[in-house]
ZAMARGU-4260 file (C-alpha; in steps of 0.2 Angstrom, whole numbers, plus 5000, padded with zeros to 4 digits):
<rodrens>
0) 4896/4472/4576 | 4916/4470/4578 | 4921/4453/4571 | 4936/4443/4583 | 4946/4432/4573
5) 4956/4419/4583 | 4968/4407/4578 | 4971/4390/4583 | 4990/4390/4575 | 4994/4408/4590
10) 4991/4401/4606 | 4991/4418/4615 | 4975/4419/4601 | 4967/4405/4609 | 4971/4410/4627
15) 4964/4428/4622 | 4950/4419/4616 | 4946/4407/4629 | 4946/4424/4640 | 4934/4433/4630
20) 4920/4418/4633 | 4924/4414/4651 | 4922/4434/4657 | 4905/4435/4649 | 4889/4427/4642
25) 4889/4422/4624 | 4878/4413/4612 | 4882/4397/4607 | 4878/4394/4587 | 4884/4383/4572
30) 4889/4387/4555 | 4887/4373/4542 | 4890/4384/4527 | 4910/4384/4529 | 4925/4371/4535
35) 4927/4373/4553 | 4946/4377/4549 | 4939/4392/4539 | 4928/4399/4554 | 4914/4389/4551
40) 4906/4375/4563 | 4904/4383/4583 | 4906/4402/4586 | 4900/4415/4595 | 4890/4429/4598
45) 4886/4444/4610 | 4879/4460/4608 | 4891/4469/4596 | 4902/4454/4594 | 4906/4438/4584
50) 4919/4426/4588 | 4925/4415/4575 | 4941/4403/4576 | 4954/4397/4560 | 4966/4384/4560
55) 4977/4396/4548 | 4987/4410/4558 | 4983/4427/4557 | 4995/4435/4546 | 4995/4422/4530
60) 4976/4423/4530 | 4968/4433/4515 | 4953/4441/4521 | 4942/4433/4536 | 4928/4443/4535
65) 4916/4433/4523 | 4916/4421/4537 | 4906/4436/4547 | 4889/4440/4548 | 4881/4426/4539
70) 4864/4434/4542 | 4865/4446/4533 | 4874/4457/4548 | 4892/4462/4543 | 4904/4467/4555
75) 4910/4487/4554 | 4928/4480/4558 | 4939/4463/4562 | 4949/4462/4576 | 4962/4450/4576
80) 4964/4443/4596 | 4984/4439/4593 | 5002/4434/4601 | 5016/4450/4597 | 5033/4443/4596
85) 5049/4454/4600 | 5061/4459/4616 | 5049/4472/4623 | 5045/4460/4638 | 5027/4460/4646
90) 5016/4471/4633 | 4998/4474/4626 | 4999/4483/4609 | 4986/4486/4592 | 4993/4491/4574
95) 4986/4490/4558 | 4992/4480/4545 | 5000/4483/4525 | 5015/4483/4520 | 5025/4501/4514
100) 5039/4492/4507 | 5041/4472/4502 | 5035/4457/4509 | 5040/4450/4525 | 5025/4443/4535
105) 5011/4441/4526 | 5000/4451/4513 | 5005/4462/4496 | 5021/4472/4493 | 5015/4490/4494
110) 4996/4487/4500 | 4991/4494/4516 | 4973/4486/4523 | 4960/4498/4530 | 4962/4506/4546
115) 4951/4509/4562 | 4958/4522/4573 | 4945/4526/4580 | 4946/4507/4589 | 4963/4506/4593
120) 4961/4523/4600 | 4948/4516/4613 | 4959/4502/4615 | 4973/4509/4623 | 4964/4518/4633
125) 4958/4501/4641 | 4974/4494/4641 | 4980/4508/4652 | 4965/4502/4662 | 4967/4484/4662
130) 4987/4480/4660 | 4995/4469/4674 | 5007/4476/4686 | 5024/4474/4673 | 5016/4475/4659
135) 5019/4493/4647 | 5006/4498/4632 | 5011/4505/4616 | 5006/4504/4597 | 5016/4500/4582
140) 5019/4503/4564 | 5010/4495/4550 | 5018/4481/4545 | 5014/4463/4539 | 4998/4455/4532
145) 4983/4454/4530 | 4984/4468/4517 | 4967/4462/4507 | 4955/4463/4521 | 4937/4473/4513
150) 4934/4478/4532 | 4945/4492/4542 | 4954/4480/4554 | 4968/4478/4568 | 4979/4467/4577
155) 4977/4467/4597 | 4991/4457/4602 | 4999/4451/4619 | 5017/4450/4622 | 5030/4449/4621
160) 5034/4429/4623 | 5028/4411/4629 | 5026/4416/4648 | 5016/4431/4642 | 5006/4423/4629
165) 5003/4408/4643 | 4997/4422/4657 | 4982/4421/4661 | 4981/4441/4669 | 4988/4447/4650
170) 4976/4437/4642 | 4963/4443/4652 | 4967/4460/4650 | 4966/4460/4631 | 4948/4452/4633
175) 4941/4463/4645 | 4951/4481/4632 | 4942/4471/4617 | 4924/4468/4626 | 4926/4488/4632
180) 4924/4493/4612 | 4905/4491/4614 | 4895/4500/4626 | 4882/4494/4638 | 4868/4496/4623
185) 4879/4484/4613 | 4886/4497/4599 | 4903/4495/4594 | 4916/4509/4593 | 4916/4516/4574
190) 4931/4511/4567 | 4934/4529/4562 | 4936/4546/4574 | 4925/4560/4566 | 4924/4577/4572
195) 4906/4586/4575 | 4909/4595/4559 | 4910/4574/4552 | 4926/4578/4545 | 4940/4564/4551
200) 4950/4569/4567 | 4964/4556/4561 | 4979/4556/4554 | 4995/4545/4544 | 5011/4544/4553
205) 5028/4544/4547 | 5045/4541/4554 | 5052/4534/4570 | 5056/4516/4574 | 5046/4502/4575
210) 5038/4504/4591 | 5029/4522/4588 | 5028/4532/4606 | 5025/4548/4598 | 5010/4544/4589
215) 5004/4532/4604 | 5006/4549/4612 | 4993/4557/4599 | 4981/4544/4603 | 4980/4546/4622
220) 4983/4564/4625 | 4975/4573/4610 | 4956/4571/4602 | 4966/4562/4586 | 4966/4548/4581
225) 4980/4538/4571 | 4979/4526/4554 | 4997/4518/4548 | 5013/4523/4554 | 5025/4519/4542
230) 5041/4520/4551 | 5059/4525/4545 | 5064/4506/4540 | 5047/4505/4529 | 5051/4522/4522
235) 5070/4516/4518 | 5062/4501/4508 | 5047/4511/4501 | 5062/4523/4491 | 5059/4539/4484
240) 5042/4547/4490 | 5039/4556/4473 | 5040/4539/4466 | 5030/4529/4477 | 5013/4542/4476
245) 5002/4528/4472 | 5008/4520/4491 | 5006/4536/4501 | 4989/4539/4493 | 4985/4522/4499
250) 4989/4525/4517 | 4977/4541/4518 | 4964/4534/4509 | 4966/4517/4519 | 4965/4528/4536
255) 4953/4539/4531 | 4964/4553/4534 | 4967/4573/4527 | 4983/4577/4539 | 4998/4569/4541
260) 5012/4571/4555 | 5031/4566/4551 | 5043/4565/4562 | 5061/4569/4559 | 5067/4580/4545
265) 5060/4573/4528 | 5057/4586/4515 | 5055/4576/4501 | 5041/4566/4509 | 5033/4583/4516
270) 5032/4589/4496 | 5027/4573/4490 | 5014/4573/4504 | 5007/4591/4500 | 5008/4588/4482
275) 4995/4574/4483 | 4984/4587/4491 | 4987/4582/4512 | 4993/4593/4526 | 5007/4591/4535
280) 5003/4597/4554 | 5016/4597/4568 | 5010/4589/4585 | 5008/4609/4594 | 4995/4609/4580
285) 4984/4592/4583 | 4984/4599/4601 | 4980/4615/4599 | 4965/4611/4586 | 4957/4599/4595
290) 4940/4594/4591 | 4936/4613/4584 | 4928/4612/4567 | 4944/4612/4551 | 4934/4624/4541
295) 4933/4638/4555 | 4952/4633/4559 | 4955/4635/4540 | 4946/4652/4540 | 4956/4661/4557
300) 4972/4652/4550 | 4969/4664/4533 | 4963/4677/4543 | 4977/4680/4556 | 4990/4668/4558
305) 4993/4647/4557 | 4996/4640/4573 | 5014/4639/4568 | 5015/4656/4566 | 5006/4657/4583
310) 4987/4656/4583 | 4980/4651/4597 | 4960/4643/4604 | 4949/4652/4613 | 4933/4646/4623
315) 4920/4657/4613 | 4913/4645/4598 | 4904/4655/4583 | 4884/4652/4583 | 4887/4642/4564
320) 4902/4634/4571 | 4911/4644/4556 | 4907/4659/4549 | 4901/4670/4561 | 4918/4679/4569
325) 4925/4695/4565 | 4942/4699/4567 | 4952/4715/4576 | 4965/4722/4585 | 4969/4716/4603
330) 4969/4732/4615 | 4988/4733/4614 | 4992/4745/4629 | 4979/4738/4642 | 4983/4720/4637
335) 5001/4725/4641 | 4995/4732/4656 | 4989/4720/4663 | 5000/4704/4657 | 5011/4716/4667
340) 5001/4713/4684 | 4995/4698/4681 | 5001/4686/4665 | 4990/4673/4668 | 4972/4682/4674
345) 4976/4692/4656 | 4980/4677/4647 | 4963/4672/4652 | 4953/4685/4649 | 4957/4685/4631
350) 4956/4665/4629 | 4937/4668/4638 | 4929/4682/4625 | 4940/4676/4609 | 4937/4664/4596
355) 4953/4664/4592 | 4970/4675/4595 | 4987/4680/4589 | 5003/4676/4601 | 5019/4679/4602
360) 5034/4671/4613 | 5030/4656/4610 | 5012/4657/4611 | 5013/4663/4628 | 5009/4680/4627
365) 4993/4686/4616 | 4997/4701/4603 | 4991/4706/4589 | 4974/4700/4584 | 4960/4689/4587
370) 4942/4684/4581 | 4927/4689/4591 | 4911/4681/4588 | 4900/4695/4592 | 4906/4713/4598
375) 4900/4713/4614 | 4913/4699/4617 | 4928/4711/4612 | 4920/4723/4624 | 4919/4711/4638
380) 4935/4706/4636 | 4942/4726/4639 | 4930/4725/4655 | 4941/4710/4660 | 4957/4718/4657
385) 4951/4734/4667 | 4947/4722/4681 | 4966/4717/4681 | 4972/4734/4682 | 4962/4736/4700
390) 4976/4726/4706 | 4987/4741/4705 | 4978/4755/4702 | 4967/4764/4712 | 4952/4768/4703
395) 4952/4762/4684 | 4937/4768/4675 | 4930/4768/4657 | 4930/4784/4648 | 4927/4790/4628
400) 4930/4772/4626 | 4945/4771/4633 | 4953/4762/4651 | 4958/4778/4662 | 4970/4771/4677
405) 4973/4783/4691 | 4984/4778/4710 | 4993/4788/4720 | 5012/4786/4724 | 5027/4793/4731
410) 5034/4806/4719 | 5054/4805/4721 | 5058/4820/4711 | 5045/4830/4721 | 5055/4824/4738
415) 5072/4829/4731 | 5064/4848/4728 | 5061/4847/4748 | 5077/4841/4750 | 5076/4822/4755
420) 5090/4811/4753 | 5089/4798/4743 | 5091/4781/4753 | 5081/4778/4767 | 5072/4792/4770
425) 5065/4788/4752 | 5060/4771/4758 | 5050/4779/4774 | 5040/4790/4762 | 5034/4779/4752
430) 5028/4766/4766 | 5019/4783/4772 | 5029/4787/4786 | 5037/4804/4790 | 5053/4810/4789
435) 5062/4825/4797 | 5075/4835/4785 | 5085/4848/4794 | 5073/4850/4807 | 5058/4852/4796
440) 5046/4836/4795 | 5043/4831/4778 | 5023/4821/4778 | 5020/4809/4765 | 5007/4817/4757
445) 5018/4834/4752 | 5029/4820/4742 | 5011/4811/4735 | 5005/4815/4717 | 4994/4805/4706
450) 4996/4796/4691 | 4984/4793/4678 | 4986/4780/4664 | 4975/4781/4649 | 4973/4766/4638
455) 4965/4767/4620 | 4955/4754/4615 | 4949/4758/4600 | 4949/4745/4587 | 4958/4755/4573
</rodrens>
């Protein structure tokens, strides 16, 4: 169950709210056991809802939840169903609350709440699907209370001022991205992203401005998720990172998270970060990763290269999901070959047969080494790289192991012994037309010889 918390102090709260039970059937029940101002008296439930209303405004409350669940079902997160203020104009936007630095809004100096990425993840992905024409999406940082909250929660706000919080299209589209965080069987989104290996796939932000596009970016593109964002005005009244440990502990531990990505040059923070036993990723990283299982990433990263350094994904998963890859050398020579014909079919073949591979340029071109998961696969992909050669050669065959290419061609210094000019004449040859030299009638196969390439592909 999510619990909604709405306010009677927000009015955007209470149009959100009044949204939220018009678009669909709810149970109507009472709550004697608490003051109505506290969430008691009428409320509402639904299959993997409950909707409870406060006099007291969101961000001075101290933690809503007891109010939830008062048979014996606790929710697995709150949602607070809120106004955003700012300059942003028309918006629909979700961060997580704590407070990095001092007090502003609500909550405790240097205590962050729990996070649910894995909600605010599925919630902008409705808000892309449910924003009115005008309106934009984004997430924030972390910032203002409550910070004492015992349940991973967020803010899921309308804005950005009275005409929005009064629109009856914004306020709808929050209900309906709220109602979408349980599915048709009435289960709520987990409020935290795990990967099939049950290890998190979400991570703690750090840097930017307020409004944070590059970890909204994260979020939508990628299969990460993203906790608190502490931006650099939070950071600035944070102070020193190796002095505030006990604060960036917090924000992992709060978002459930073993990675972080900062933006911006920050050494210090990236020390502090990896001292306290986290990784710092960049974003080519997250993407590139995915949804793969961390150990097996962990063990190719040791193996052959980080993804810094150039490792790159194939589509060939190891039976165990871990273990079971051996590494070895790419076939340099035909790979080269055949990048040389065609770049992308090549590029291909290796990401079909290999676990994993080494690039270089960038990551565009594959070098080096990969992981196979069986051996058959390394040999599959040699098959695949003869198949690009056929483009240009003639005949490409396999033999003692190794690629042999063999075409024919024109043979310019054979045409210069038999006395061909260079320039035209060169030209007619080798589009297989004759050409008379001093009287005499030069065919093209006299000036045709064969070339045969030979491409070892032993693994060494």
């Amino acid at each position: 169950m999510i619990g909604i918390v709405v306010s009677r102090a927000d009015r955007a709260s209470e149009h959100i709210g009044e949204q939220l039970l018009s678009l669909v059937d709810w149970d109507r029940l009472t709550d004697d056991s608490r003051r109505d101002a506290d969430g008691g008296g009428v409320y509402y439930r639904r299959p993997g809802f409950e909707l409870r209303t406060f006099d007291e405004l969101h961000i001075d409350m101290t933690d809503p939840s007891p109010a939830f669940g008062t048979d014996r079902r606790s929710p697995e997160a709150i949602a607070f169903v809120s106004r955003h203020s700012g300059e942003t104009g028309p918006l629909l936007t979700a961060h997580f609350t704590g407070n990095f630095g001092g007090v502003e809004f609500g909550g405790r100096e240097g205590d962050l709440a729990r996070t649910a990425p894995a909600i605010q993840k599925r919630l902008v992905r409705a808000f892309d699907q449910h924003a009115p024409d005008g309106y934009d999406v984004g997430i924030e940082c972390t910032h203002h209370g409550p910070t004492a909250i015992d349940l991973p929660s967020l803010f899921v706000e309308l804005g950005s001022g009275e005409p929005e919080w009064n629109d009856p299209d914004g306020a709808a589209a929050v209900a309906r991205s709220v109602l979408e965080l349980v599915d048709d069987q009435g289960t709520p989104t987990p409020p935290d992203l795990l990967g099939p290996d049950g290890r998190p796939r979400q991570l703690v932000g750090f840097g930017g401005g307020h409004y944070a596009p590059r970890f909204e970016r994260i979020v939508r593109e990628t299969d990460w998720a993203v906790g608190h964002v502490g931006s650099d005005w939070q950071l600035d009244e944070l102070g020193a990172p190796a002095a505030s440990e006990e604060v960036l502990e917090d924000a992992f531990e709060a978002s459930r998270a073993e990675h972080a990505l900062i933006e911006g040059t920050k050494p210090q923070l990236v020390e502090t970060v990896e001292q306290l036993g986290y990784r710092v990723v960049t974003e080519t990283w997250l993407r590139e990763v995915g949804d793969r299982p961390l150990a097996m990433v962990g063990r190719l990263e040791d193996e052959l290269a980080t993804v810094e350094e150039g490792l790159r994904f194939g589509a060939v998963q190891p039976t165990d999901g871990v273990r079971n890859f051996e590494t070895a050398p790419l076939p340099a020579e035909l790979l080269a070959e055949a990048q040389g014909i065609d770049a992308d079919a090549a590029r291909e073949a290796v990401e079909t047969h290999a676990v994993a591979f080494e690039t270089e340029q960038a990551g565009t071109r594959a070098a080096g080494r990969a992981a196979f998961a069986d051996a058959s696969d390394r040999d599959a992909l040699v098959d695949a790289l003869a198949a690009v050669l056929r483009r240009q050669y003639e005949e490409v065959t396999r033999e003692d192991g190794d690629v042999v290419a063999r075409t024919e061609g024109f043979d310019p210094e054979r045409a210069v012994e038999l006395g061909v000019p260079e320039g035209p004449a060169f030209g007619k040859l080798s589009a297989g037309q004759p050409v008379t030299v001093d009287g005499e009638t030069i065919e093209p196969g006299e000036v045709t010889t064969e070339r045969v390439e030979r491409f070892p592909v032993e693994q060494g």
